[in-house]
C-alpha positions as CSV (number, residue, x, y, z in Angstrom):
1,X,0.8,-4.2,9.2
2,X,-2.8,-2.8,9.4
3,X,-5.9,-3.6,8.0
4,X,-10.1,-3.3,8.6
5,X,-12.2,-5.5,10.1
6,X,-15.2,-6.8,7.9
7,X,-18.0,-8.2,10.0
8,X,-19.7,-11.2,7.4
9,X,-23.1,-11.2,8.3
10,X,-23.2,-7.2,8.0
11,X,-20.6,-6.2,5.3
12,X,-19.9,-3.3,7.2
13,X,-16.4,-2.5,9.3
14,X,-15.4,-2.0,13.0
15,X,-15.2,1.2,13.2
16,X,-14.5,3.9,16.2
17,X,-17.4,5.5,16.6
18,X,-17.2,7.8,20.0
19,X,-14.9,10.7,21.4
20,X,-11.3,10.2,21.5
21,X,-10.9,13.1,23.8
22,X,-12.5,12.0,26.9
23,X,-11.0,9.8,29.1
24,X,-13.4,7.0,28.9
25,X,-14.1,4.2,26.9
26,X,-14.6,5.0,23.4
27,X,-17.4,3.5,21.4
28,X,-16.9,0.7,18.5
29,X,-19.4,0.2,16.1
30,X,-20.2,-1.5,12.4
31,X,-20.3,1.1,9.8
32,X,-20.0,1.0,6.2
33,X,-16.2,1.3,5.0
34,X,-15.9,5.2,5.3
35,X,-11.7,5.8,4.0
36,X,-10.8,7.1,7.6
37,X,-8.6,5.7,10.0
38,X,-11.1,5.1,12.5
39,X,-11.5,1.8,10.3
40,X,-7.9,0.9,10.3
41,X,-6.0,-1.2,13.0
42,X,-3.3,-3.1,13.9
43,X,-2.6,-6.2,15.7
44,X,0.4,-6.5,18.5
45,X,1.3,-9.1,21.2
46,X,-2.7,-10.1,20.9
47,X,-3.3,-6.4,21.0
48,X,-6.5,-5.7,18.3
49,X,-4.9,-1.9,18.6
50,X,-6.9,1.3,16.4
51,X,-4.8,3.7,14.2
52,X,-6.4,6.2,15.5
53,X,-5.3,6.9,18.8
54,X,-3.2,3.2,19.5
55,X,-6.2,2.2,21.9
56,X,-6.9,-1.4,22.9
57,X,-10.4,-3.6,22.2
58,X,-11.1,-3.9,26.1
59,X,-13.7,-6.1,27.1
60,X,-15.1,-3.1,29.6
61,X,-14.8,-4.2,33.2
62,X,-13.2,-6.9,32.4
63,X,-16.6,-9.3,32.6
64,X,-16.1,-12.7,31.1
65,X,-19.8,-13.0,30.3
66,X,-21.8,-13.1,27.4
67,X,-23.2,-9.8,26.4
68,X,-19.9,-7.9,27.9
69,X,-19.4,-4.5,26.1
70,X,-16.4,-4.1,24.0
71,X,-15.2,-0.5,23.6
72,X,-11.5,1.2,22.8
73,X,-9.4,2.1,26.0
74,X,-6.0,2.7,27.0
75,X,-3.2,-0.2,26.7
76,X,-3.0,-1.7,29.9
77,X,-2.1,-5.3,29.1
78,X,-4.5,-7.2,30.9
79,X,-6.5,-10.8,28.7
80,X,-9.3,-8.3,28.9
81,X,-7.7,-6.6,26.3
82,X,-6.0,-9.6,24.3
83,X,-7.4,-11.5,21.5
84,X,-7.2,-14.6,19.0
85,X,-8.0,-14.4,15.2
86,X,-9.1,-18.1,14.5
87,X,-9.1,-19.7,10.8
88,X,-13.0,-20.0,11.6
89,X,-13.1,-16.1,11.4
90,X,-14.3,-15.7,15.1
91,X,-12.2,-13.2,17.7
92,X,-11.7,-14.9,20.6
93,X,-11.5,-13.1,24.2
94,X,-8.5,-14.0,26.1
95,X,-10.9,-13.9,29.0
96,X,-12.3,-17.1,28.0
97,X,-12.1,-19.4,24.5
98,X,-16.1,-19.7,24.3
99,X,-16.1,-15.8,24.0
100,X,-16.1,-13.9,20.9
101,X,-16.8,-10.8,19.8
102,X,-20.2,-10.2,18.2
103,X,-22.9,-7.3,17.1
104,X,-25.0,-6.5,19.7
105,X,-28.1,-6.5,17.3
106,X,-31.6,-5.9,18.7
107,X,-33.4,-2.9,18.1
108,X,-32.0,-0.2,20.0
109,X,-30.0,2.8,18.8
110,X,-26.5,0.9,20.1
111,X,-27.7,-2.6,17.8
112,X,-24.3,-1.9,15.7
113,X,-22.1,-1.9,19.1
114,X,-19.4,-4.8,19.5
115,X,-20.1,-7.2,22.5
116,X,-18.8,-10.5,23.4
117,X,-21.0,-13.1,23.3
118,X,-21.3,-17.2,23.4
119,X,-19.5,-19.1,20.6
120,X,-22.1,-20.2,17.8
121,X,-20.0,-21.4,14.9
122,X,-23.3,-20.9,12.9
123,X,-23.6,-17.3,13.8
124,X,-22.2,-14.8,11.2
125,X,-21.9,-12.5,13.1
126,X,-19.8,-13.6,15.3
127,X,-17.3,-13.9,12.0
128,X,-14.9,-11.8,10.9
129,X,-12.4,-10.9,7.8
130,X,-9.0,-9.0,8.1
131,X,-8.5,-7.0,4.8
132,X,-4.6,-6.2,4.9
133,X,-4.1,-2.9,3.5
């Protein structure tokens, strides 16, 4: 089954956002919905998994920190790569339950990027909806 990821405070959709081609992480962002596949993903064994390319969410470095990037890489299998949709809306890290992935925000040219961050049930951003398709 696949679907997009609507972000509530911003409306807009995780989206990838960098080069596939390299062998590094790949950038995720919020954009606005766009029709393309780098908007479409699917969900596997705790896997958040991207249509694109069948790359993971990976907390990078596998940090279990607030403020921890979260970009696309290869499946490995590790909790930095596993994930919880609650009924709350929140995406919890495997890594640790008080971590959930958020905007980065700010205002810096990367203020769309996905992070995790501290659980604040109050914080919108920090929810999430999951639009089957």
């Amino acid at each position: 089954m696949y679907f997009r990821i609507k972000n509530r405070s911003q409306e807009k959709y995780l989206t990838v956002a960098g080069s596939l081609m390299d062998g590094r992480a790949t950038s995720v962002c919020l954009f606005p919905q766009n029709g393309k596949n780098t908007q479409i993903w699917h969900y596997s064994h705790g896997l958040i998994k991207s249509k694109v390319n069948d790359a993971c969410l990976d907390v990078i470095g596998g940090r279990d920190i607030p403020g921890a990037k979260v970009a696309l890489w290869a499946e490995h299998g590790k909790p930095r790569q596993k994930w919880t949709h609650n009924k709350d809306g929140t995406i919890t890290s495997y890594l640790s339950d008080q971590l959930v992935l958020d905007i980065k925000g700010g205002d810096y040219y990367d203020k769309n990027h996905i992070i995790v961050n501290q659980l604040n049930i109050n914080e919108l951003t920090q929810k999430w909806n999951f639009e089957i398709l």
